[in-house]
N, C-alpha and C positions, 0 to 999 in steps of 0.2 A: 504494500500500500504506500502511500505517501509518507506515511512516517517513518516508515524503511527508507525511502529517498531520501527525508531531511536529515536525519540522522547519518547517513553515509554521507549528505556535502559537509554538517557539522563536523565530523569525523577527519575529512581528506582538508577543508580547506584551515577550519581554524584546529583542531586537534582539541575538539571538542565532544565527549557523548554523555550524552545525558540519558537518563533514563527516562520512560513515555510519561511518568507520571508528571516528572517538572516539564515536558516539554506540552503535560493537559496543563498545568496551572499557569503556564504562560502564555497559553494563548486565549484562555479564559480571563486574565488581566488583560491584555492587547482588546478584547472584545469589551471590557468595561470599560476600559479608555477610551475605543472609540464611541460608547456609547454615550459619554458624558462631552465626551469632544470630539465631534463630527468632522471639524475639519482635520485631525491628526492622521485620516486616511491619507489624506493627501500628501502628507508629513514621510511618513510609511513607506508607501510607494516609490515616491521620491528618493528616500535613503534605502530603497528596493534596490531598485535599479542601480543611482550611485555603487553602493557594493556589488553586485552583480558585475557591475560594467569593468571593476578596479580586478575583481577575480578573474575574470576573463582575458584581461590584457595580460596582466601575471603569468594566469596559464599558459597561456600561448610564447607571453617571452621566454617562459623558462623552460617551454619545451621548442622553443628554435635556438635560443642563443648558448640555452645552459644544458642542455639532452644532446648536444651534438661529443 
């Protein structure tokens, strides 16, 4: 499932695993956050992508410049 995903990018990118219970209590706080502040989606998403975008350049440098 999906929590098998996140926990393998948490795993590979920052050397992070947690167990499913804290990764239900944190997303159960992210969903009262946004319910109390609607616009923090937007917030979210934002720092989504931002990290995604900075993982992905990494990945890629270190597997052309530093894999060779």
């Amino acid at each position: 499932m999906s929590d098998e995903y996140i926990e393998k990018l948490l795993r590979k990118y920052l050397g992070i695993s947690m167990p499913r219970i804290v990764l239900g209590i944190l997303m159960i706080l992210f969903a009262i956050f946004i319910f109390i502040w609607p616009e923090l989606v937007s917030y979210l998403i934002a720092l989504y992508l931002l990290i995604s975008g900075i993982i992905v350049i990494v990945d890629e440098y270190s597997k052309r410049y530093l894999g060779k």
